[in-house]
C-alpha positions in Angstrom: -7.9 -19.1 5.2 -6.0 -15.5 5.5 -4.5 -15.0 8.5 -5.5 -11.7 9.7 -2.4 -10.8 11.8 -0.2 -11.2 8.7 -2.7 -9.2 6.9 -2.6 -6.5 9.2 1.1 -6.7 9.8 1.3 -6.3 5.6 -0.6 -3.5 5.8 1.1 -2.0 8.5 4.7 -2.4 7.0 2.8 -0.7 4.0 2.1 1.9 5.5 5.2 2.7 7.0 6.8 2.3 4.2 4.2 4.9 2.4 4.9 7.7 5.6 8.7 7.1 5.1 8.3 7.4 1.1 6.3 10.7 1.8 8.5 12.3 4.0 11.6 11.6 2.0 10.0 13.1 -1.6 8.6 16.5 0.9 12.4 16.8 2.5 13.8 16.1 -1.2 11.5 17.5 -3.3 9.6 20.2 -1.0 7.4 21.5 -3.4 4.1 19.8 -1.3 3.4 19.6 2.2 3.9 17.0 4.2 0.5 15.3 4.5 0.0 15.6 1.2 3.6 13.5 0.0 2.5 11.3 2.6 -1.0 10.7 1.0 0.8 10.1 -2.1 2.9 7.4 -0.2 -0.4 6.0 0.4 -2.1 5.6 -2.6 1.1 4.5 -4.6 1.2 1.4 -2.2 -2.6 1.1 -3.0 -1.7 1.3 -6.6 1.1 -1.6 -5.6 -1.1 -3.7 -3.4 -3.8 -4.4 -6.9 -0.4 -4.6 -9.3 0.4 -7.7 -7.1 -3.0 -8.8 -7.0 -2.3 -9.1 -10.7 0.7 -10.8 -10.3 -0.2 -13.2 -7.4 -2.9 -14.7 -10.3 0.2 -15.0 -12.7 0.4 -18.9 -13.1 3.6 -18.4 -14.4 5.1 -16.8 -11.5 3.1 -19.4 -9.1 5.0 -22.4 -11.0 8.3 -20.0 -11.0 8.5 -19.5 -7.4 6.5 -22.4 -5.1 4.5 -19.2 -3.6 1.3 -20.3 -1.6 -2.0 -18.8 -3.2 -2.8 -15.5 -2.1 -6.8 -14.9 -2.7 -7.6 -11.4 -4.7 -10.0 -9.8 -1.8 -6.7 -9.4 0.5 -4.9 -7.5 -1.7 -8.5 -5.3 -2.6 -9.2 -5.1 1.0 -5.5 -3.8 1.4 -5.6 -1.6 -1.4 -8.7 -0.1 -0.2 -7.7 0.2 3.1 -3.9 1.9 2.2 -6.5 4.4 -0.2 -8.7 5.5 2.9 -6.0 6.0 5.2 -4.4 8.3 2.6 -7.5 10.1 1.9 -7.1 10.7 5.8 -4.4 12.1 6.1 -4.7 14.3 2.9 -7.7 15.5 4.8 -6.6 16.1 8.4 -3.4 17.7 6.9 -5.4 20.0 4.9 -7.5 21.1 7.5 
């Protein structure tokens, strides 16, 4: 059974993670707006949430590191979730 406080906590840190990421590529790079790097931010930790999926179904890295069994819907449900809250924000800083 997922623990859904950890879930949301995961997706949370995520997520802060993703606004950080996109504010530091608009202040470094500055050729997008803000929103829009931070969108980015978003959907690269989407793209990171299903690379782990993969990796979480690795037996090899399950016998490697003793890591309890992670079931693939969280990290869908997490990638889709990181990808809606980007398409959010791409939106409501467009508008």
């Amino acid at each position: 059974m997922v623990d859904v406080r950890r879930f949301a906590a995961c997706c949370v840190a995520a997520g802060v993670l993703a606004t950080a990421g996109g504010a530091l590529f608009a202040a470094l790079h500055g050729g997008t707006t803000l929103s829009r790097a931070v969108a980015y931010g978003f959907w690269l930790a989407a793209a990171g949430a299903l690379v782990g999926m993969a990796l979480a179904g690795s037996k090899r890295l399950m016998r490697a590191f003793d890591l309890p069994f992670v079931e693939g819907w969280v990290f869908l449900a997490a990638s889709a979730l990181l990808t809606v809250v980007g398409i959010a924000v791409d939106v409501l800083g467009s508008a």
